[in-house]
NUDO-151828 format. One line per field, with one value per residue (C-alpha): y, z, x. Coordinates in pm, whole numbers. Each point is the difference from the previous one (the first is absolute). Example, Ala and Ser with C-alpha at 12.3 -4.5 7.8 and 13.67 -1.06 7.14 Angstrom:
py: -450/344
pz: 780/-66
px: 1230/137
This chain:
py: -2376/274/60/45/221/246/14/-70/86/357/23/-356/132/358/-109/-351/163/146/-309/-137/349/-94/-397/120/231/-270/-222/68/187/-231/-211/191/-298/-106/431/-21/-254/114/310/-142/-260/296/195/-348/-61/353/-17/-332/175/262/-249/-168/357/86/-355/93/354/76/175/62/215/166/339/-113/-52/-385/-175/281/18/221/53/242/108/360/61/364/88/-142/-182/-369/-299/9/-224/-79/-67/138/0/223/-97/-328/62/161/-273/-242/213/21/-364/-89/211/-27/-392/85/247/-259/-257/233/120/-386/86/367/124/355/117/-10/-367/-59/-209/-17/401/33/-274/139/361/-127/-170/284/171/-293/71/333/25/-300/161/362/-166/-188/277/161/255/311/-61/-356/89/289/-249/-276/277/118/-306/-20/230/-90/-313/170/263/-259/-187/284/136/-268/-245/306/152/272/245/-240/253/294/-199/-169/370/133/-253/-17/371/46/-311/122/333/-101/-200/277/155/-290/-90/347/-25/-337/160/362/-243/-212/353/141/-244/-81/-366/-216/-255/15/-264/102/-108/164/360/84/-126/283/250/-6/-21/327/132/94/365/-39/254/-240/-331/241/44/-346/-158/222/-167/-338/76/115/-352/-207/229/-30/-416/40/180/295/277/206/-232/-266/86/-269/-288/41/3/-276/-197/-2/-34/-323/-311/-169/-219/397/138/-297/27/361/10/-306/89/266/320/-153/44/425/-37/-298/263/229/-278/-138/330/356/-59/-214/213/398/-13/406/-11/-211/190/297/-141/-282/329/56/-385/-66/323/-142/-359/115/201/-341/-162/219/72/-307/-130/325/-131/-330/118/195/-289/-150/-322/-277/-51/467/-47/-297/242/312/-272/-16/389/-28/-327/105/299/-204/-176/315/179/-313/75/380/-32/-122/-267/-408/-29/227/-133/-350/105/105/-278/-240/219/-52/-320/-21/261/-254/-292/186/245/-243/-266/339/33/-354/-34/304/-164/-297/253/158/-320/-104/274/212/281/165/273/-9/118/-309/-265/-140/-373/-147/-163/-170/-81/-44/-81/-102/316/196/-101/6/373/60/-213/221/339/-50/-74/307/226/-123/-230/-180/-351/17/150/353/101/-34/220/226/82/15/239/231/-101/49/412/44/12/56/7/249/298/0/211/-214/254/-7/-432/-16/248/-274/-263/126/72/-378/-121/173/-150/-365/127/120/-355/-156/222/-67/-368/-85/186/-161/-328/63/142/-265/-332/78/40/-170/-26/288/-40/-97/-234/-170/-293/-98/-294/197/-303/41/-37/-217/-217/222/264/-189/-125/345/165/-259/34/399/-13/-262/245/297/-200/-130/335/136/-248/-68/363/-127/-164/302/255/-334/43/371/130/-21/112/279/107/49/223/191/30/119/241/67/-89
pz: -717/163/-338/-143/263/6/-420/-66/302/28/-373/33/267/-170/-329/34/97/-372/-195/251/-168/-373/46/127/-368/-158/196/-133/253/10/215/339/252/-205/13/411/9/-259/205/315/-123/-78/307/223/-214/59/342/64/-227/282/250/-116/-54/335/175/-208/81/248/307/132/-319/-28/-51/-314/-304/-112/-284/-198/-426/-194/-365/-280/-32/-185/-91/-219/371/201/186/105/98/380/271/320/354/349/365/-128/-263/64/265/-245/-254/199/84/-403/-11/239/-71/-398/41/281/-264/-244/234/160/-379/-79/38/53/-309/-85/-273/-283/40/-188/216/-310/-37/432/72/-276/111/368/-164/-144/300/216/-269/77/367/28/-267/168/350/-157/-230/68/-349/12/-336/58/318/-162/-261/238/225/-337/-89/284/-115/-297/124/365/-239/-236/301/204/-325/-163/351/224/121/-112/-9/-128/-304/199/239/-225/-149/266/113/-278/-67/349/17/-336/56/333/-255/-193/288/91/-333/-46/339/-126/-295/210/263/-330/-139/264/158/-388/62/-263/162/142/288/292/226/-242/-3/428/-23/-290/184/348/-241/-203/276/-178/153/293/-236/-275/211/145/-355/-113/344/-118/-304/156/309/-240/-142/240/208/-230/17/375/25/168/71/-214/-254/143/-134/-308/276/126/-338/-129/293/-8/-336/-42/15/274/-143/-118/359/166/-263/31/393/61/-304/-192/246/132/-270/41/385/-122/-249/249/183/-291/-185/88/381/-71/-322/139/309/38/-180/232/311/-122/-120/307/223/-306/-28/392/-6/-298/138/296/-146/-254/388/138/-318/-134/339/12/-374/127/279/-296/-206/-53/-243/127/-260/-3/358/-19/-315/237/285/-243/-47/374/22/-223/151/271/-272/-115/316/105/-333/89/299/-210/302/-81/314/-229/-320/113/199/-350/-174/214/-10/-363/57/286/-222/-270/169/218/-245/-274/219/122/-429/64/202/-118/-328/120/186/-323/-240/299/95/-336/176/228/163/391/80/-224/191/339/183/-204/312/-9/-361/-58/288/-150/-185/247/252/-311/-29/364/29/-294/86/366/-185/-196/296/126/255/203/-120/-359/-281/5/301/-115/-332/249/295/-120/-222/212/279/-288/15/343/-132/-339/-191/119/-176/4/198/333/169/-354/-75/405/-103/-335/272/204/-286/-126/340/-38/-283/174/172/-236/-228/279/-9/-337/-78/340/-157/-292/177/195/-256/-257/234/322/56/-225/-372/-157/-92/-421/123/256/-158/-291/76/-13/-14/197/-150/-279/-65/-260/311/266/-220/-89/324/248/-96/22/329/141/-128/239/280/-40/-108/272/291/-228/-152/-50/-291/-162/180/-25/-373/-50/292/-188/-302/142/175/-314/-135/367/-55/-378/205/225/280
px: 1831/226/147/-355/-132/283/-23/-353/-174/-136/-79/-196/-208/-11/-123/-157/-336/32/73/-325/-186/120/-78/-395/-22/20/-309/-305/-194/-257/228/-39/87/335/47/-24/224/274/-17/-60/352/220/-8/11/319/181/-87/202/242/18/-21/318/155/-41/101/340/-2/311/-137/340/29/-359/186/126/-177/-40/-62/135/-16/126/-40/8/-353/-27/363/-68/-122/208/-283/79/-240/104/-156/77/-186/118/-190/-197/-176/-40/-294/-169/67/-136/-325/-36/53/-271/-223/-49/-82/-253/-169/-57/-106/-262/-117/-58/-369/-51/127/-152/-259/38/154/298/246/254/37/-13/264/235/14/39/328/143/-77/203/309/-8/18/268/218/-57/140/277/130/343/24/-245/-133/-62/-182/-202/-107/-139/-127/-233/-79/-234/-167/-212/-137/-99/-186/-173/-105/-191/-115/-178/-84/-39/-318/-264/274/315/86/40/204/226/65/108/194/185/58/116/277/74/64/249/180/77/174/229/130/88/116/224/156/57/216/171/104/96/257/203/-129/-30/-177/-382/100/-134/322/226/-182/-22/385/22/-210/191/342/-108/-106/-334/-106/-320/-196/-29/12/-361/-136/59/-131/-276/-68/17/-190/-298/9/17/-221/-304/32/6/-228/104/-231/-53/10/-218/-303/21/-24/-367/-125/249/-95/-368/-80/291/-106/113/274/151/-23/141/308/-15/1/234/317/-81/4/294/241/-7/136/216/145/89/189/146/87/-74/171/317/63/-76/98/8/-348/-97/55/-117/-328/-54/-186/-266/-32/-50/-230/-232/24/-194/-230/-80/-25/-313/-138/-17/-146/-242/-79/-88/-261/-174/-114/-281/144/194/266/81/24/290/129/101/117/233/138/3/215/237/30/175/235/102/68/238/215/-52/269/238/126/69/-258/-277/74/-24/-303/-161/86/-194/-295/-17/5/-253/-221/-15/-97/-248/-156/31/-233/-283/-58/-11/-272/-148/-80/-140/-209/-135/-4/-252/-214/86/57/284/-196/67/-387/-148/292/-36/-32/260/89/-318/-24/338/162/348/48/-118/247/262/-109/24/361/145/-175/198/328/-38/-79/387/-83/288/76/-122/142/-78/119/374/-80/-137/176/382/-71/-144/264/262/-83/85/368/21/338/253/-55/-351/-199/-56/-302/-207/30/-111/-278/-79/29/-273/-244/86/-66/-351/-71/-7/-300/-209/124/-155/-284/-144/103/-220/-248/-5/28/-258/-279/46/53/-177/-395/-235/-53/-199/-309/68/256/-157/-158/246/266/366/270/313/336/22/285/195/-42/150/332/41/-29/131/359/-10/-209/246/287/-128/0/380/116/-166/151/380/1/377/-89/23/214/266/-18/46/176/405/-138/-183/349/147/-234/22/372/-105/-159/314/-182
């Protein structure tokens, strides 16, 4: 089994939800219950894949990178088929793993109009392929491929199960993440030209850049490059403004996915890549990050006290929770960085379960506008006090998830790395600190004005049913999740703290 797993592993649980995609074409798509469960199969079996990955995975190690292959790939290119997992990724691995089975399980019966369960369940594999292979890939043109090839099926699914304004949506969504992309491949190749490598491994070129000793003016321009990238998957104001839309007009099997994995692979490229690699690039450009993190924080939160539907509001929770992720890996410290990486964590599971509940909310009432929503308590009592359990997690409340993605990042910018200017990251960690309140501020509003009081008046007399079944598998293991995290936050900061030390001495810090 060993054997297997250190040969065979990664790429099993990279590309088995693919062969689970290609086995579906061929089912009629008349057969939707043997499609849920094919689908439904596949991820179950690349989770225990993971499963057995990690029970093999040696913690005393996490800083190196395990399970490692290495093949030829794109020779004429020099670009090789390079995997490997470290304390780093494999949180994030794990978060995938989870929550791509609880997708399927919850879309067992609320699949979106118009209903096709074969064309849904597919894309949401190739999407699963994508953000493994992105997380496990150690060769910048492997990783840029996985990281596009999330991108068509997240585009196919909010633009034909989306809402009244899904094209527009998709569009943008597409053009933006696209147009980042340009940046950081251009951004690849600049950093593969301009160290003489002839190799795209990732390990091999921040060796070659601190050998050459690559000058800080281009390490700036390519960080640059990257930063626009992975800053526009964040997202990082400016460039947010593709999430609302994307968000709202998903379905909500797309903003799940999109909450929980998807924006995390821009601030896990900045971990993996742009910091380790350019370290000069990096401390020139960690001010404008920290700087544009907290204006995501109270703008996003500002954002959320503006709207007037449910699932927009959750959307800019988002620009201001990542704001939080990014200002951790802004200080360029082990205790930041390690601080960010369980936000993204925390963010998934917490986020991920709001569009949860959010979409319940709307399959029920058919609408998500705040004014029309009240006494869910009352009609729903379950998902009310779901709504109210995750809202409080969200806002960073002690004991449950959220607080630990939370407050070490903003603790992490009282000293920033040396270098750095200490009297502007304290300034950043004031503002941050701010934003907690007004968090607070409009998630008990929204708690309040959609589960409190009484039902309105065109709701009163209709029968809403609580959580179904399909509800309460899906969400019990991520609601059970925030509460461990939140009382053993060492489950994580165990994982990545050695690994995030190497990238801190990357940093020479």
């Amino acid at each position: 089994m060993k054997d297997f797993l250190n040969d065979w592993g990664l790429t099993t649980m990279v590309f088995l939800p693919l062969v689970g995609a290609v086995v579906m074409m061929l089912i009629p798509k008349a057969e939707e219950e043997l499609h849920k469960f094919i689908a439904l199969l596949t991820t179950l079996v690349v989770g225990v894949v993971g499963v057995f990955l990690t029970a093999n995975f040696d913690w005393d190690r996490s800083k190196d990178l395990q399970f490692v292959v290495d093949k030829g790939w794109i020779d004429v290119i020099h670009s090789r088929y390079t995997v490997g997992v470290d304390g780093i990724a494999m949180p994030l691995i794990l978060l995938t793993l989870l929550v791509v089975p609880l997708i399927i399980i919850y879309s067992w019966n609320h699949f979106p109009e118009p209903h096709n369960p074969k064309a849904f369940l597919i894309l949401m594999l190739v999407l699963d392929t994508g953000m493994i292979g992105s997380f496990v890939a150690q060769d910048l043109i492997l990783f840029f491929v996985f990281f596009e090839v999330v991108l068509l099926p997240m585009y196919f699914m909010i633009g034909v199960w989306g809402g009244e304004q899904r094209q527009y949506a998709s569009i943008k969504f597409f053009l933006y993440t696209l147009f980042g992309s340009a940046f950081m491949i251009v951004a690849f190749l600049a950093l593969f030209f301009v160290t003489g490598a002839e190799t795209f491994n990732m390990v091999d070129l921040a060796r070659l850049v601190r050998e050459n000793d690559v000058a800080r003016n281009t390490q700036i321009l390519i960080f640059g490059g990257m930063f626009m990238g992975f800053g526009i998957k964040v997202p990082m104001f400016p460039f947010h403004t593709w999430l609302p839309d994307a968000h709202t007009q998903a379905p909500t099997q797309g903003s799940v996915i999109l909450a929980a994995v998807l924006l995390k692979l821009g601030t896990y490229g900045f971990v993996r890549i742009a910091l380790p690699m350019l370290p000069e690039g990096a401390m020139w450009w960690a001010p404008i990050i920290g700087g544009l993190a907290c204006i995501g924080i109270i703008y996003g939160a500002l954002g959320c006290l503006a709207q007037t539907d449910m699932k927009r509001l959750i959307a800019f929770s988002s620009v201001a929770h990542m704001g939080y992720v990014m200002l951790g890996i802004a200080t360029l410290t082990d205790f930041g960085i390690n601080a960010a990486i369980f936000g993204m964590v925390a963010h998934g599971l917490i986020t991920g379960m709001l569009f949860f509940i959010a979409g319940s909310v709307k399959e029920r009432f058919h609408t998500l506008e705040i004014a029309r929503l009240g006494g869910l308590l009352k009609q729903a009592p379950y998902m009310g006090w779901m709504l109210g359990f995750t809202s409080m997690a969200s806002l960073g409340l002690p004991g449950l998830a959220g607080f630990w993605g939370e407050f070490p990042a903003i603790l992490s910018a009282y000293n920033p790395a040396e270098g750095l200017n200490v009297g502007l990251f304290r300034f950043y960690m004031f503002i941050a600190a701010l934003g907690t309140v007004l968090a607070a501020a409009y998630l008990l509003w929204l708690f309040q004005r959609t589960a409190f009081g009484t039902p309105k008046e065109e709701f009163a007399h209709e029968h809403v049913h609580d959580a179904h079944l399909t509800e309460w598998i899906a969400w019990l293991p991520m609601l059970v999740l925030i509460v461990v995290l939140g009382f053993l936050p060492v489950l994580i900061f165990g994982m990545t703290s050695d690994a995030v030390q190497v990238v801190a001495q990357a940093l020479g810090r």
